[in-house]
C-alpha positions as protocol buffer text, in pm:
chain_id: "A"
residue {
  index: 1
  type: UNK
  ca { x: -5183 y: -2373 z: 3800 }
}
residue {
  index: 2
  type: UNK
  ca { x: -5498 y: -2187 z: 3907 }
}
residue {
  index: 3
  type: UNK
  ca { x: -5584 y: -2196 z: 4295 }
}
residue {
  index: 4
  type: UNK
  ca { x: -5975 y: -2286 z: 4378 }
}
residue {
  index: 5
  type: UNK
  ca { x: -6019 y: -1971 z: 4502 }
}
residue {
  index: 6
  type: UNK
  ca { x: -5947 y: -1789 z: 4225 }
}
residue {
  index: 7
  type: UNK
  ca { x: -6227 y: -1759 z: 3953 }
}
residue {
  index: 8
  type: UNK
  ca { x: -6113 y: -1920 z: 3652 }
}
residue {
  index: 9
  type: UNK
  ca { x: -6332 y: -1780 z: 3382 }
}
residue {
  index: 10
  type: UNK
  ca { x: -6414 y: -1466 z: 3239 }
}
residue {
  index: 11
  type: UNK
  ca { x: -6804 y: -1585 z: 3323 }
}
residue {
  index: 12
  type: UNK
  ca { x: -6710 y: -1622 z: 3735 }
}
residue {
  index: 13
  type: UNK
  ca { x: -6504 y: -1285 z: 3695 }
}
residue {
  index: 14
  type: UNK
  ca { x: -6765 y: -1078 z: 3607 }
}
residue {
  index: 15
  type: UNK
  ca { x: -7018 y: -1247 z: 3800 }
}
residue {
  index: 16
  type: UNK
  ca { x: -6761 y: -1184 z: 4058 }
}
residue {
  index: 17
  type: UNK
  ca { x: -6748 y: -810 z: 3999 }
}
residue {
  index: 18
  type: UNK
  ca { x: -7141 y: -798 z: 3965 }
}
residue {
  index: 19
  type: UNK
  ca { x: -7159 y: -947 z: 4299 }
}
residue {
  index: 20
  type: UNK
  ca { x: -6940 y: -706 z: 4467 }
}
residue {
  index: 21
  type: UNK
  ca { x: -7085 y: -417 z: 4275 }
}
residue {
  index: 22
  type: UNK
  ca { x: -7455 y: -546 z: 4399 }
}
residue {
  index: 23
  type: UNK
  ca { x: -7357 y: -562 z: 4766 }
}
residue {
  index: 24
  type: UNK
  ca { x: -7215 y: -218 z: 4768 }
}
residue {
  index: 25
  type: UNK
  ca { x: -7554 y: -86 z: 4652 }
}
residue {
  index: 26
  type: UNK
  ca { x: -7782 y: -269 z: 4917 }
}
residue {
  index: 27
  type: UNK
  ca { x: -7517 y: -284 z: 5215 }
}
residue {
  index: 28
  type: UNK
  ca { x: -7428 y: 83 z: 5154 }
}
residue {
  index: 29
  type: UNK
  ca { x: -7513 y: 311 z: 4861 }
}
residue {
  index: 30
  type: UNK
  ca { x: -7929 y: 214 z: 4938 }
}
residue {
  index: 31
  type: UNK
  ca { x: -7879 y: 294 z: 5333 }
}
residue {
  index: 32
  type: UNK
  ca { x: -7715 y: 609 z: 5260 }
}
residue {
  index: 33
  type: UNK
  ca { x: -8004 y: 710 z: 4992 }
}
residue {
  index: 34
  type: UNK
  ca { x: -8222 y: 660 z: 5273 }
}
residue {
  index: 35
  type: UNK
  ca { x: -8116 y: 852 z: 5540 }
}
residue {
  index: 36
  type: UNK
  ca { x: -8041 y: 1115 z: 5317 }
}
residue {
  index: 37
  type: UNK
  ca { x: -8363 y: 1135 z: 5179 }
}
residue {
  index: 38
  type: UNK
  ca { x: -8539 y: 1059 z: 5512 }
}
residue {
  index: 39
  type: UNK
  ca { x: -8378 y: 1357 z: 5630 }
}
residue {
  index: 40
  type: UNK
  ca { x: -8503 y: 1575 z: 5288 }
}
residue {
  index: 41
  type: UNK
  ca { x: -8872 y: 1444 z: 5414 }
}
residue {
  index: 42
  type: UNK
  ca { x: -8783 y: 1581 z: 5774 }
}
residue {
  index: 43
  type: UNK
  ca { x: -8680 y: 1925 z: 5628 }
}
residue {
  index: 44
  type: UNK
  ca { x: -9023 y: 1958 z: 5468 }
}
residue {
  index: 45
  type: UNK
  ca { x: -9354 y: 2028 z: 5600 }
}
residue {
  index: 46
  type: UNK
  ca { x: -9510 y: 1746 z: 5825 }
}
residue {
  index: 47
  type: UNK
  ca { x: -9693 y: 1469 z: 5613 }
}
residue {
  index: 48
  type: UNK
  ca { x: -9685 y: 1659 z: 5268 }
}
residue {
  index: 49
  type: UNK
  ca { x: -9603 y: 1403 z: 5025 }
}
residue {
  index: 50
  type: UNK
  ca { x: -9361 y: 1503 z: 4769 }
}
residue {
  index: 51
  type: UNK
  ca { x: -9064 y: 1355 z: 4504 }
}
residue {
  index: 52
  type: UNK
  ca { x: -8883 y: 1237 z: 4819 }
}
residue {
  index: 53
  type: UNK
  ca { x: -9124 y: 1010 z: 4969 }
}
residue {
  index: 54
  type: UNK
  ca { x: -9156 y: 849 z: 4573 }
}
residue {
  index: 55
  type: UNK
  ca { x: -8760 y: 854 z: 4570 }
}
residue {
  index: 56
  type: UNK
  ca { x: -8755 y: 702 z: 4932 }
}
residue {
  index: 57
  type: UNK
  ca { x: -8995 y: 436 z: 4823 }
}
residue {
  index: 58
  type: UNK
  ca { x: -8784 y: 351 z: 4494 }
}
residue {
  index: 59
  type: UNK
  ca { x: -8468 y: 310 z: 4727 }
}
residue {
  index: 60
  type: UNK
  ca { x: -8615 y: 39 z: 4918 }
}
residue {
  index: 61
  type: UNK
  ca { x: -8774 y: -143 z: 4676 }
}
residue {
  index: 62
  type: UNK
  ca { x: -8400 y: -129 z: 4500 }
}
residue {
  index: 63
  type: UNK
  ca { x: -8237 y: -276 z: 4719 }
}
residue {
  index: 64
  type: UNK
  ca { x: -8457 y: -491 z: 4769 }
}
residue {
  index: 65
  type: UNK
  ca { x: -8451 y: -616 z: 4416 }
}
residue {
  index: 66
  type: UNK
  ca { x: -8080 y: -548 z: 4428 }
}
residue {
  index: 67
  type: UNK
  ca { x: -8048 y: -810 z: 4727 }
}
residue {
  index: 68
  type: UNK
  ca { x: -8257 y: -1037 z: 4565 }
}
residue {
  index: 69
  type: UNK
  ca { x: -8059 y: -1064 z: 4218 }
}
residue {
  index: 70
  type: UNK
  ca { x: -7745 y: -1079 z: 4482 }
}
residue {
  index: 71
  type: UNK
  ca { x: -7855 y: -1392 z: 4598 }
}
residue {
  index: 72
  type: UNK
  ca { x: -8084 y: -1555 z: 4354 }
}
residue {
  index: 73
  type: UNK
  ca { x: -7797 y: -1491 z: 4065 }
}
residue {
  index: 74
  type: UNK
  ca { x: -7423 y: -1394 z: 4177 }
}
residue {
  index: 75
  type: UNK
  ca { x: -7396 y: -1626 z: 4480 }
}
residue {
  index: 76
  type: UNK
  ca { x: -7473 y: -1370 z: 4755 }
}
residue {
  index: 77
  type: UNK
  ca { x: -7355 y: -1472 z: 5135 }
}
residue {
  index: 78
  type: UNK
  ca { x: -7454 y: -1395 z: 5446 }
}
residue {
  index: 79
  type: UNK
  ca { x: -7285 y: -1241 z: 5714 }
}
residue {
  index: 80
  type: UNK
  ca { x: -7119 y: -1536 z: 5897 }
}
residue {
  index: 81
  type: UNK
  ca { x: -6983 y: -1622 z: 5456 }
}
residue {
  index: 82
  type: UNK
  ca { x: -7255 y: -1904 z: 5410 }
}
residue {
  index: 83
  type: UNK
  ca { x: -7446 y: -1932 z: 5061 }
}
residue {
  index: 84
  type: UNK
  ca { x: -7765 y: -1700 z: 5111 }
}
residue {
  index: 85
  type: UNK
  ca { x: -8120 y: -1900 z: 5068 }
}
residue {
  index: 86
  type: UNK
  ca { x: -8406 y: -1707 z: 4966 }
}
residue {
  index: 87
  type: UNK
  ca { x: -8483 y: -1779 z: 5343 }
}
residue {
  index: 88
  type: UNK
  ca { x: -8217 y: -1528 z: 5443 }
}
residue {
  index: 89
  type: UNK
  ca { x: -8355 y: -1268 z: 5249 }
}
residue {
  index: 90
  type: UNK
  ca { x: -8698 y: -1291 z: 5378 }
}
residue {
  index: 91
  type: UNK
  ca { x: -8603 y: -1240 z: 5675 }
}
residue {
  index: 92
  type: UNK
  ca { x: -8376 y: -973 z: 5554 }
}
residue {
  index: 93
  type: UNK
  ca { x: -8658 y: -837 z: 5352 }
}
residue {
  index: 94
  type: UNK
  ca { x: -8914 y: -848 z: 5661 }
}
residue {
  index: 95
  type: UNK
  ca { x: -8639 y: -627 z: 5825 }
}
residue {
  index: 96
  type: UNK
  ca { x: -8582 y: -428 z: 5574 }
}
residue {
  index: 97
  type: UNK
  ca { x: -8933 y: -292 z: 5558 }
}
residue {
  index: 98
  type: UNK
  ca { x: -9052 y: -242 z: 5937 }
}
residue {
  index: 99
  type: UNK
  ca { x: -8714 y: -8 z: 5934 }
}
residue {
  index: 100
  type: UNK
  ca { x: -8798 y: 203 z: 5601 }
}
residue {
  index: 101
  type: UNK
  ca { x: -9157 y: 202 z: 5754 }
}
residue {
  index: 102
  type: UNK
  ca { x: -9026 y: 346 z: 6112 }
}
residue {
  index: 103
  type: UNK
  ca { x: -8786 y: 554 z: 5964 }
}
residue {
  index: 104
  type: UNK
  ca { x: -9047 y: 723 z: 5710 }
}
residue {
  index: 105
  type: UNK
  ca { x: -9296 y: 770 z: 5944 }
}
residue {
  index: 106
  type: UNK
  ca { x: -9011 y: 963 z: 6230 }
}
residue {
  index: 107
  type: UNK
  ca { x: -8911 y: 1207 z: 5946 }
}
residue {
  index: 108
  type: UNK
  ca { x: -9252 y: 1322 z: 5834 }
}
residue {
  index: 109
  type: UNK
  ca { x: -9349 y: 1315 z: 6242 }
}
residue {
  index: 110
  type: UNK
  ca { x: -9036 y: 1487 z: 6306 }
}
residue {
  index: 111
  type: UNK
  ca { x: -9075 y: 1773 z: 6044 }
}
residue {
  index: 112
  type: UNK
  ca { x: -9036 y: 2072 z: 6037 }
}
């Protein structure tokens, strides 16, 4: 006898798996991307635009779209283990963006 937790399907099993596969890109692989490329465009001269600001840009917008398709799709939570709304990532979003926005704008102020 199955228990309710357990996903009884192959269809909730590998929505299962996509779900934990999309929150390890936005909650970790995207933030490390980030800072690693935020510190390539620190590294370079100040406010030269090159691959890494393109490749910094693409990383947000992924997880982004990653976080999106995480809710929207494979039954993505929030923090506290509630369903997440498309309210929740708004304001995710909205976060999101004023701290790839800050963070861009220190590493090409902080350049070298």
């Amino acid at each position: 006898m199955p228990s309710e937790s357990m996903p009884t399907s192959t269809t909730e099993e590998s929505q299962s798996a996509l779900g934990g596969l999309a929150r390890l890109i936005w909650m970790t692989v995207g933030n490390i991307a980030l800072v690693v490329l935020a510190l390539g465009i620190a590294m370079g001269p100040p406010w030269s635009f090159t691959w890494r600001d393109w490749a910094f840009l693409a990383a947000a917008g992924g997880m982004l779209l990653v976080r999106y398709v995480d809710i929207t799709r494979l039954g993505g939570r929030t923090a506290e283990g509630d369903p997440a709304t498309t309210r929740d990532f708004r304001s995710w979003a909205a976060g999101v963006l004023v701290a790839c926005a800050v963070a861009w704008g220190l590493a090409h102020s902080f350049a070298l």
